[in-house]
C-alpha positions in Angstrom: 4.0 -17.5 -11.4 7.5 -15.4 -11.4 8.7 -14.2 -7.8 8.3 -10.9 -7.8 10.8 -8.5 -6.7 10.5 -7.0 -3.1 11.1 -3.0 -2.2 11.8 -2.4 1.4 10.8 1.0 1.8 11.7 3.6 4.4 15.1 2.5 5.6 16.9 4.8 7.8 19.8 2.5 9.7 22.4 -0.1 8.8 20.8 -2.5 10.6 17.6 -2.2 8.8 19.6 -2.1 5.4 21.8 -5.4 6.2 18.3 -7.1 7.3 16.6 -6.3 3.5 20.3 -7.2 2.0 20.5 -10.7 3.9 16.3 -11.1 2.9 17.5 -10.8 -1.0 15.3 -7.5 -1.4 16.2 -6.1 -4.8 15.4 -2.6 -3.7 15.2 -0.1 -1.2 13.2 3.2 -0.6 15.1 6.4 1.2 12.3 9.0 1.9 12.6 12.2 1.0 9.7 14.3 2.8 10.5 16.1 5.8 7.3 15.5 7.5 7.4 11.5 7.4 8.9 9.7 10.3 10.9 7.6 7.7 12.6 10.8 6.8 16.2 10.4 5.6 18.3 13.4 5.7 21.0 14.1 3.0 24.2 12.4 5.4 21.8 8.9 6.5 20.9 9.2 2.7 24.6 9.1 2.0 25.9 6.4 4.2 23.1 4.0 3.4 23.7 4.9 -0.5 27.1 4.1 0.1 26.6 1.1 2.0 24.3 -0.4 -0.6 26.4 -0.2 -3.5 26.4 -3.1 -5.5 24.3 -4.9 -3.0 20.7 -3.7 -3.4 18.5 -1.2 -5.5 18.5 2.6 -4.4 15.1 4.0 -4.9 14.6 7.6 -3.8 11.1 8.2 -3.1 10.0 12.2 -3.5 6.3 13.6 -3.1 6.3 16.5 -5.5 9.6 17.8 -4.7 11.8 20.8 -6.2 14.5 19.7 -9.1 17.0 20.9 -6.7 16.1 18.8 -4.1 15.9 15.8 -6.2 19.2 16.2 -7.8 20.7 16.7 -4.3 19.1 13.5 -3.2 20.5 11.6 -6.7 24.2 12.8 -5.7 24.2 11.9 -2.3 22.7 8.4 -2.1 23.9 7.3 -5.8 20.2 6.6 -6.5 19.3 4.1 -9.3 15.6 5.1 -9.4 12.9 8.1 -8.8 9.9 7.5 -7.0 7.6 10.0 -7.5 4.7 10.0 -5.0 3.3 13.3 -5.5 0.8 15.1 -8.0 3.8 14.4 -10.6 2.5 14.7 -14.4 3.7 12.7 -16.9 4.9 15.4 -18.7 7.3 15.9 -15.3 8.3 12.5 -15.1 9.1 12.5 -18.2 11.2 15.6 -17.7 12.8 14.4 -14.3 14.0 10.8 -16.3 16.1 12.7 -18.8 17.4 15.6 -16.6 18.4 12.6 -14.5 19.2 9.9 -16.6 17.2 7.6 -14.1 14.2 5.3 -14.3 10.8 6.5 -13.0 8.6 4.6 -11.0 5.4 7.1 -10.7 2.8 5.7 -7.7 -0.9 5.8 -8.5 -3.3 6.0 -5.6 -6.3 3.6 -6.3 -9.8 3.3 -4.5 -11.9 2.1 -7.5 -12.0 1.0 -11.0 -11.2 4.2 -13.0 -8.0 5.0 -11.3 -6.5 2.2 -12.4 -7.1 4.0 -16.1 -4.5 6.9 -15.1 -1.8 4.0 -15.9 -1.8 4.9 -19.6 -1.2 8.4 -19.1 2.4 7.5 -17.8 3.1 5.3 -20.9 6.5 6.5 -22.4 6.9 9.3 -19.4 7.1 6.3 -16.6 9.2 3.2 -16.4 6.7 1.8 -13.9 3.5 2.4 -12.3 3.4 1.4 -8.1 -0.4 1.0 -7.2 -0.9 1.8 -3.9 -4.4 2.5 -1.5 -5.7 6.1 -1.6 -5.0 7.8 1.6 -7.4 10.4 3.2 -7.1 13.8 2.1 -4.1 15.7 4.3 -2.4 12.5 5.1 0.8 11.5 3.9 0.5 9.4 0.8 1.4 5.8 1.9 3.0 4.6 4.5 -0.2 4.4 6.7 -1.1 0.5 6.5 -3.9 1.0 3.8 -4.7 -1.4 1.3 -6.9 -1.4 -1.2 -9.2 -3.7 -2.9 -7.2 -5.6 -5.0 -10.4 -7.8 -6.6 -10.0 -4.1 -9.0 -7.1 -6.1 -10.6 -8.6 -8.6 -11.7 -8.4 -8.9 -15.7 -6.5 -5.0 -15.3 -4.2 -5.0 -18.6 -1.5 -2.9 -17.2 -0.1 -0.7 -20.1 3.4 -0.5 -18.4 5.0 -2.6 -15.7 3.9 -2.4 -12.0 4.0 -3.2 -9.0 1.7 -3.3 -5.9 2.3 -1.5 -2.5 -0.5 -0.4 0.2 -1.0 -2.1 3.5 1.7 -5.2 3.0 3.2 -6.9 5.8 4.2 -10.8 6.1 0.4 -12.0 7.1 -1.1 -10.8 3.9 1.7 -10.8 1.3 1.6 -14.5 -0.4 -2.4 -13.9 -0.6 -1.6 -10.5 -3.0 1.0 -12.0 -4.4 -0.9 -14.9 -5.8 -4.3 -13.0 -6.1 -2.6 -9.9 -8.3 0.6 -11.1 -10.2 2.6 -8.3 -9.1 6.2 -7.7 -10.7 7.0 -5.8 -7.7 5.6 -5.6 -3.8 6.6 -3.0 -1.7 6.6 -2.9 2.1 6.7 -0.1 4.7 4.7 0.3 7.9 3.5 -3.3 7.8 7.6 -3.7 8.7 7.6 -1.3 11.8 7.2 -1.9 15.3 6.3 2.1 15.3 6.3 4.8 12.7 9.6 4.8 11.4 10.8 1.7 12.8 11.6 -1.4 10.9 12.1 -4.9 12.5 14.6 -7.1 10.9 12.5 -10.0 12.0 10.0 -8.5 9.7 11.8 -7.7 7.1 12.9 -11.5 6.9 9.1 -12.6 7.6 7.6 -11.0 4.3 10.8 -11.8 2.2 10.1 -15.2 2.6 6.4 -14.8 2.6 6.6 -13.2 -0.6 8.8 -16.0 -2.1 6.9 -18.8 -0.7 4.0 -17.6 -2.7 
């Protein structure tokens, strides 16, 4: 089974940053919404752009944001990706790709079956679909520990590539690693001490948990 590659998501300090360089993560999320307590503002966005060049994926992760906003966000951090969290059709993905000239990875929230069918509705407007667990209605989407069940997967012919994020930490990643195939894993609270706070320990825990699978 290929490794898959790792997202660190919700960065907001050098320290953090060096820890998911020095894991080998190949990318790294900068959030975007306000209300999330792994907000980035435009001038951490910029310095951890800046400090990543070269050295790690920049994915910019938006929940149904303004164009404005998102071209701000491209500038400042030198993002390689859009992450699109939100309500996003495929006809805007599609849109925001060649405005921007950057890839799309478009998340899908999944609690059964026939969400899992949305996928091909983001063929040709999406570089990527990131499954992650359905949160309850009013919450933010992700970042809240939820997984979902990933038996759902099982014989799934994925229409585009993807990658699985919902509920990861270093306990549980080799087991969805092996059990789903995943090109890509992404990680966020299961890294935190508290909201908005990553460990470095962490970070190196599921690197290596995720490798070892």
């Amino acid at each position: 089974m290929p490794t898959p590659a790792i997202k660190i998501c919700g960065l907001t300090t050098p320290e953090t940053l060096d820890a998911a360089i020095a894991a080998r993560a190949e990318w790294f999320g900068l959030m975007f919404v306000e209300r999330s307590p792994r907000y980035a503002a435009m001038d951490v966005a910029a310095e951890l752009g800046q400090r990543a060049a070269g050295r790690i994926g920049r994915v910019g992760v938006f929940v149904d944001a303004v164009d404005a906003a998102i071209a701000e966000a491209v500038a400042a951090a030198k993002l390689d990706v859009l992450q699109l969290h939100g309500a996003e059709t495929p006809q805007l993905c599609a849109a925001l790709r060649a405005r921007h000239g950057l890839p799309v990875w478009k998340v899908l929230s999944v609690s059964a079956g026939p969400d899992l069918e949305r996928a091909y509705d983001y063929v040709g407007a999406a570089d990527l679909v990131l499954l992650d667990a359905k949160t309850p209605k009013g919450a933010l989407p992700g970042g809240l520990g939820l997984t979902f069940d990933w038996g759902l997967l099982a014989g799934w012919q994925a229409p585009l590539p993807w990658g699985l994020a919902g509920g990861l930490n270093p306990g549980n990643v080799a087991e969805a690693v092996r059990g789903t195939g995943a090109a890509l894993i992404d990680a966020s609270s299961g890294l935190e001490t508290a909201p908005g706070t990553k460990d470095p320990a962490l970070i190196a825990a599921f690197c290596a948990a995720a490798r070892g699978a």
